[in-house]
mmCIF file of the C-alpha atoms, coordinates in Angstrom:
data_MODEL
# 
_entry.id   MODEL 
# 
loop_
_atom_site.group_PDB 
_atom_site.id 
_atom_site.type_symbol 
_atom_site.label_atom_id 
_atom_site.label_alt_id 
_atom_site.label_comp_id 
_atom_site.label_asym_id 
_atom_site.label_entity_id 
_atom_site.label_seq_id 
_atom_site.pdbx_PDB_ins_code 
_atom_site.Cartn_x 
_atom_site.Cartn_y 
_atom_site.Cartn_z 
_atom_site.occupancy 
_atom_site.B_iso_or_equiv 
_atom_site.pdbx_formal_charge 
_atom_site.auth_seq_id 
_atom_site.auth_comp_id 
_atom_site.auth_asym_id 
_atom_site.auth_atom_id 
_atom_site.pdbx_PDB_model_num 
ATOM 1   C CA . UNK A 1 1   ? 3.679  -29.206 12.232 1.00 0.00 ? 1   UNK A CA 1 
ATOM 2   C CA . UNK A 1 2   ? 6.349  -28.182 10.138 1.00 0.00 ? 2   UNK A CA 1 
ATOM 3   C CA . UNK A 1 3   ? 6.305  -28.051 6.029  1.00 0.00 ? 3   UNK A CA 1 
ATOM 4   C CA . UNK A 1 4   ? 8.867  -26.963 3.376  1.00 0.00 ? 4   UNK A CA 1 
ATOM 5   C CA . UNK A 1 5   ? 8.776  -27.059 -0.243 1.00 0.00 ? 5   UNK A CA 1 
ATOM 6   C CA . UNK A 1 6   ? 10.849 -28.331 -2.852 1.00 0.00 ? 6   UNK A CA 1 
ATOM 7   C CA . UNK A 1 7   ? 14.055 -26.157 -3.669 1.00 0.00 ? 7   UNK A CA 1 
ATOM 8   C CA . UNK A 1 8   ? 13.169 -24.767 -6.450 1.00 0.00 ? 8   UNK A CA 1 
ATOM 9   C CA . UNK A 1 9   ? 13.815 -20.570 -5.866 1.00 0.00 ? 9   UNK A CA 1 
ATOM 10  C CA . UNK A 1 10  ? 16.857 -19.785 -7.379 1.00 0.00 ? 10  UNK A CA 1 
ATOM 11  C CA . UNK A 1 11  ? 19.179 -16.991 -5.598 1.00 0.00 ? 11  UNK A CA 1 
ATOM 12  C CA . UNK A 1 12  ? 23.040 -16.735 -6.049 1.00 0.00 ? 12  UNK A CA 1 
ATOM 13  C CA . UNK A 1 13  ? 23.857 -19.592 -7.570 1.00 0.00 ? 13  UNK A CA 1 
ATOM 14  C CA . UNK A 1 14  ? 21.612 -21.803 -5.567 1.00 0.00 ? 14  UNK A CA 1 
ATOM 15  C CA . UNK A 1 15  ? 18.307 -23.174 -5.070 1.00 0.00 ? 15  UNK A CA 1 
ATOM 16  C CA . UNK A 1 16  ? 15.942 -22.700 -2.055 1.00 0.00 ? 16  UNK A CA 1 
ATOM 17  C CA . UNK A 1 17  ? 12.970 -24.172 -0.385 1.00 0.00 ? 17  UNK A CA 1 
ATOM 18  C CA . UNK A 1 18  ? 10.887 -22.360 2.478  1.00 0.00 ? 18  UNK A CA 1 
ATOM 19  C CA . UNK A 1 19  ? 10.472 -24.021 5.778  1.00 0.00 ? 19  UNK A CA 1 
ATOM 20  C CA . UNK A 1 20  ? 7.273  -23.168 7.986  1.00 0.00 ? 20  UNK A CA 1 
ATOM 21  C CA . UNK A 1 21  ? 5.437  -23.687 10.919 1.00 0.00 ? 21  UNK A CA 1 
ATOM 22  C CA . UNK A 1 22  ? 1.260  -23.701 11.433 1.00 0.00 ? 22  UNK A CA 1 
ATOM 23  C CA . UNK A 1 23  ? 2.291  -23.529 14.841 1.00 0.00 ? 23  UNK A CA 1 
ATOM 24  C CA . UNK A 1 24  ? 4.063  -20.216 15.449 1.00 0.00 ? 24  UNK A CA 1 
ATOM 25  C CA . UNK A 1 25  ? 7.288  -18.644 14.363 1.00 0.00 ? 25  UNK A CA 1 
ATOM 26  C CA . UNK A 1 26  ? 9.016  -20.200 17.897 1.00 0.00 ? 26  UNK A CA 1 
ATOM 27  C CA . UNK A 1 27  ? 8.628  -23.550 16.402 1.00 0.00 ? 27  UNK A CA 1 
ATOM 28  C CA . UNK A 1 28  ? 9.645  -22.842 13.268 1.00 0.00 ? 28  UNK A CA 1 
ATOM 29  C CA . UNK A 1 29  ? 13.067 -20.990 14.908 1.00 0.00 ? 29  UNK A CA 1 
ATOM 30  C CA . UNK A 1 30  ? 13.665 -23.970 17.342 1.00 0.00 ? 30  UNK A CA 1 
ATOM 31  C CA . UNK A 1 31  ? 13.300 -26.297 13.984 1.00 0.00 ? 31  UNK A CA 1 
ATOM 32  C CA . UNK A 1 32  ? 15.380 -24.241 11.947 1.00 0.00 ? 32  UNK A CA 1 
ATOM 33  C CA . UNK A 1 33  ? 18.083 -23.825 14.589 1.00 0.00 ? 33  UNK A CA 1 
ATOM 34  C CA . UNK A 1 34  ? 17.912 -27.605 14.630 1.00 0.00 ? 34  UNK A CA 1 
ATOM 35  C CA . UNK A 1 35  ? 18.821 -27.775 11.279 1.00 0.00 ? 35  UNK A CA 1 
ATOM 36  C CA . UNK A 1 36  ? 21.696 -26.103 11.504 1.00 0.00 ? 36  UNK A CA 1 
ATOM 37  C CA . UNK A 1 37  ? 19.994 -22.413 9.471  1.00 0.00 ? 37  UNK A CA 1 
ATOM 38  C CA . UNK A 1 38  ? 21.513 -19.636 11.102 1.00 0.00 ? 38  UNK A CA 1 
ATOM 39  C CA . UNK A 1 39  ? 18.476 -17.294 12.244 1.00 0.00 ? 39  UNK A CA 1 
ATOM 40  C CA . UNK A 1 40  ? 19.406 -14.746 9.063  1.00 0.00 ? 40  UNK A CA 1 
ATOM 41  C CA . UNK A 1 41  ? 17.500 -17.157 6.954  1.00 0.00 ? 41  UNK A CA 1 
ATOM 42  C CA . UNK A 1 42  ? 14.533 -16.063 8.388  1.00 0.00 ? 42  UNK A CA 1 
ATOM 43  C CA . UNK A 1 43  ? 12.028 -13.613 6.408  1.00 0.00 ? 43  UNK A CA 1 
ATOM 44  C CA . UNK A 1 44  ? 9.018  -12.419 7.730  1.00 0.00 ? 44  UNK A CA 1 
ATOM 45  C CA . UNK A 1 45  ? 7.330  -15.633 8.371  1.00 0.00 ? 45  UNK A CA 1 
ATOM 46  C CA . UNK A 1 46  ? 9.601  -18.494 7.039  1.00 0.00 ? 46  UNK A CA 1 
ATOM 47  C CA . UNK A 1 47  ? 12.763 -19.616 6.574  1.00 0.00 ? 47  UNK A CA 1 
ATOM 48  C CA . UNK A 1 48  ? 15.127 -19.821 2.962  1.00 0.00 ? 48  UNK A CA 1 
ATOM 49  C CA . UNK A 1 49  ? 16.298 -23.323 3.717  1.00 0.00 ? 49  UNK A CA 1 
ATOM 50  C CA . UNK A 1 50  ? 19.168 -24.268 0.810  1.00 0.00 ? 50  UNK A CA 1 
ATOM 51  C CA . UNK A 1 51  ? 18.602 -27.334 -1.570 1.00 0.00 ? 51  UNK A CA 1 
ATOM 52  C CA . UNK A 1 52  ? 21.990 -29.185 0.635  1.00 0.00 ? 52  UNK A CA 1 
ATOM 53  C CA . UNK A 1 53  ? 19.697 -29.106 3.779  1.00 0.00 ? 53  UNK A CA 1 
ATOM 54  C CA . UNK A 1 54  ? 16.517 -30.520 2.163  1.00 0.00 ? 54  UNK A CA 1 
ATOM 55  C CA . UNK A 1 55  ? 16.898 -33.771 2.662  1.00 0.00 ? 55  UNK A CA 1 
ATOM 56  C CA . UNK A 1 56  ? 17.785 -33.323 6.610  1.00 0.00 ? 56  UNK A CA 1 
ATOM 57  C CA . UNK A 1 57  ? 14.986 -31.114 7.315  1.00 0.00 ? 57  UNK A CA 1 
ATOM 58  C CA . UNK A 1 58  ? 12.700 -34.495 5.468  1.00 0.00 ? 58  UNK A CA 1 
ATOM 59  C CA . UNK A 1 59  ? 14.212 -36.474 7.810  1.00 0.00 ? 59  UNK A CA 1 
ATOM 60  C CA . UNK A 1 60  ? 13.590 -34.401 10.776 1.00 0.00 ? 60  UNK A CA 1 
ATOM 61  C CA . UNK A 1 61  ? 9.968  -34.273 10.499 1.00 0.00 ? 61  UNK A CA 1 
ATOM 62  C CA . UNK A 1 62  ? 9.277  -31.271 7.586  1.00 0.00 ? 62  UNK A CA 1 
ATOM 63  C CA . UNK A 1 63  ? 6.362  -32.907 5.369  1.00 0.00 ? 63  UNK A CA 1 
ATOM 64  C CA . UNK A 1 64  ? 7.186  -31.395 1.862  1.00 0.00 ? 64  UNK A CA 1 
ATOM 65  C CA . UNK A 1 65  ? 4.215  -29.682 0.134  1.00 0.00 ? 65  UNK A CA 1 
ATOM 66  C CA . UNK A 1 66  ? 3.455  -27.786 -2.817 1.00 0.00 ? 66  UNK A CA 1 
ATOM 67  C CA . UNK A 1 67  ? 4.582  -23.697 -2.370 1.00 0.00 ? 67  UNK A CA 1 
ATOM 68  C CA . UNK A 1 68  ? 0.542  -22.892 -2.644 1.00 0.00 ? 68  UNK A CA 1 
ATOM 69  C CA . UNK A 1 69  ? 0.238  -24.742 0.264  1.00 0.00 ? 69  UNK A CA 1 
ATOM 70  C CA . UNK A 1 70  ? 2.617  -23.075 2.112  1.00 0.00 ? 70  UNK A CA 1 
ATOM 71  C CA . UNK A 1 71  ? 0.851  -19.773 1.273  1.00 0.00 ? 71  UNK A CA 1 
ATOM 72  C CA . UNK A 1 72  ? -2.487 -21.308 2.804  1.00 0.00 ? 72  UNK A CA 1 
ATOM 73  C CA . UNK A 1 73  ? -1.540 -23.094 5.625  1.00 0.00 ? 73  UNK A CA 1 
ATOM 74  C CA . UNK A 1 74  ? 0.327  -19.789 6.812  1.00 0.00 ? 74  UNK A CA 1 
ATOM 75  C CA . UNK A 1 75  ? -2.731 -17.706 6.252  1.00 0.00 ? 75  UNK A CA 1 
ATOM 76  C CA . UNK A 1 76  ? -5.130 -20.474 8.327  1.00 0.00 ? 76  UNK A CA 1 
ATOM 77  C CA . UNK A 1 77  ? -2.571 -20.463 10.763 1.00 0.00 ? 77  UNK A CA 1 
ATOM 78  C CA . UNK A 1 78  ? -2.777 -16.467 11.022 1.00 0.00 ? 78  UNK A CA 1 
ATOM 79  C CA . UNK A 1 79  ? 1.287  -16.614 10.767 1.00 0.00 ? 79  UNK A CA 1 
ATOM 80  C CA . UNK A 1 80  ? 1.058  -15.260 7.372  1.00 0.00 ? 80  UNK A CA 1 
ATOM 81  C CA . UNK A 1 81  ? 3.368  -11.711 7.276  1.00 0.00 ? 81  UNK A CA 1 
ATOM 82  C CA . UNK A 1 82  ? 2.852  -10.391 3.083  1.00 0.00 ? 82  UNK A CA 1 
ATOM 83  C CA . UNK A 1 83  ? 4.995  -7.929  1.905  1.00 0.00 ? 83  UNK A CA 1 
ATOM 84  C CA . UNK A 1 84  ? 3.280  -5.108  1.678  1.00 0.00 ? 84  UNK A CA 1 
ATOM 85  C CA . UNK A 1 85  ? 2.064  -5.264  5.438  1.00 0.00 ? 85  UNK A CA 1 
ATOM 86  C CA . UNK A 1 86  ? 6.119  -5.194  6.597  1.00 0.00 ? 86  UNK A CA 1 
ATOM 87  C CA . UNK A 1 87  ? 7.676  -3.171  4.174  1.00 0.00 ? 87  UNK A CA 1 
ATOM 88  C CA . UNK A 1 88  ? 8.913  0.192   5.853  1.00 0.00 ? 88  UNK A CA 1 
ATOM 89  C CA . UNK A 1 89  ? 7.365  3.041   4.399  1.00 0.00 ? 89  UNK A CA 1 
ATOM 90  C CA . UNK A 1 90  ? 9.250  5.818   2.809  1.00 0.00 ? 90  UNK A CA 1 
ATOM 91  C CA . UNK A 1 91  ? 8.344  9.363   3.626  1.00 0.00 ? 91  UNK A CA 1 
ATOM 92  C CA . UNK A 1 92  ? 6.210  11.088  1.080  1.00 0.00 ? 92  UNK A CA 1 
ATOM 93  C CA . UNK A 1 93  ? 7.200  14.105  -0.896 1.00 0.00 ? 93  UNK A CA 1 
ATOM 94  C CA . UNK A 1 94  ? 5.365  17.280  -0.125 1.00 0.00 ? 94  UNK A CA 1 
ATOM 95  C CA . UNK A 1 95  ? 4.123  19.690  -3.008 1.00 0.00 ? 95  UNK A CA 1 
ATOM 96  C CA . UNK A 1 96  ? 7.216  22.155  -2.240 1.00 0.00 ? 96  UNK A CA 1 
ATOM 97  C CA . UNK A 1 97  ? 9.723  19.206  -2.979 1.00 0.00 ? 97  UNK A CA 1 
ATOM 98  C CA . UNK A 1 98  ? 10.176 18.642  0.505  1.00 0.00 ? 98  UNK A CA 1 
ATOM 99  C CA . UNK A 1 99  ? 9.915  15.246  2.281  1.00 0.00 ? 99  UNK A CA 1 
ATOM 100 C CA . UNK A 1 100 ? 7.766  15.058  5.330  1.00 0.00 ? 100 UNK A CA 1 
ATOM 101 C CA . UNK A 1 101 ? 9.464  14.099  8.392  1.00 0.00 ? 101 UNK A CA 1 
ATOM 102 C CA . UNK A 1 102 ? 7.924  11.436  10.125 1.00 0.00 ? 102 UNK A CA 1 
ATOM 103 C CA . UNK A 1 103 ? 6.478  11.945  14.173 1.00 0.00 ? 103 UNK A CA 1 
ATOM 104 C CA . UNK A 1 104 ? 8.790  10.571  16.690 1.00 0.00 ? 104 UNK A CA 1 
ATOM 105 C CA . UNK A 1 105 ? 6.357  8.039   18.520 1.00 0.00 ? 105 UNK A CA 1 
ATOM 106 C CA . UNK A 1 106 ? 4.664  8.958   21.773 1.00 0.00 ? 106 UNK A CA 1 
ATOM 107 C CA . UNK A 1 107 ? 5.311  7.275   25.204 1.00 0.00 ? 107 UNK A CA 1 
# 
């Protein structure tokens, strides 16, 4: 099933809701693509779906539910990608002012 919010997140000079899928992220890309959201709009583990497509992605099927909601439905769903746990770390500083350089990975 698919589920969006209410646009409500402002970001230049408009207002967003967040699409999702309890599903997987395939359904929520075939919906989105659907709807006419280029695949740019998506972020980690939903898409940024602009207030002039809300009403479209209603009538398509999205059930509209509180942002909370979102949050847990993601995280039962184990689709749920925080922040923190994507976020590519930056290379510490070593006592001599240095940065470490990072291992190239191993085949």
């Amino acid at each position: 099933m698919l589920y969006l919010d209410r646009p409500a997140w402002p970001w230049r000079g408009r207002l967003w809701s967040h699409l999702i899928s309890d599903v997987s992220h395939a359904e929520v890309h075939a919906f989105a693509e659907a709807l006419g959201v280029p695949r740019r709009g998506f972020d980690r583990d939903h898409y940024d779906i602009p207030a002039e497509r809300f009403a479209a992605a209603v009538w398509l099927g999205a059930r509209v539910v509180p942002s909370r909601e979102l949050v847990r439905l993601l995280r039962q769903a184990g689709l749920r990608r925080p922040k923190h746990l994507t976020r590519p770390r930056t290379p510490a500083a070593r006592p001599s002012g240095d940065l470490a350089v990072p291992a190239l990975p191993t085949r």
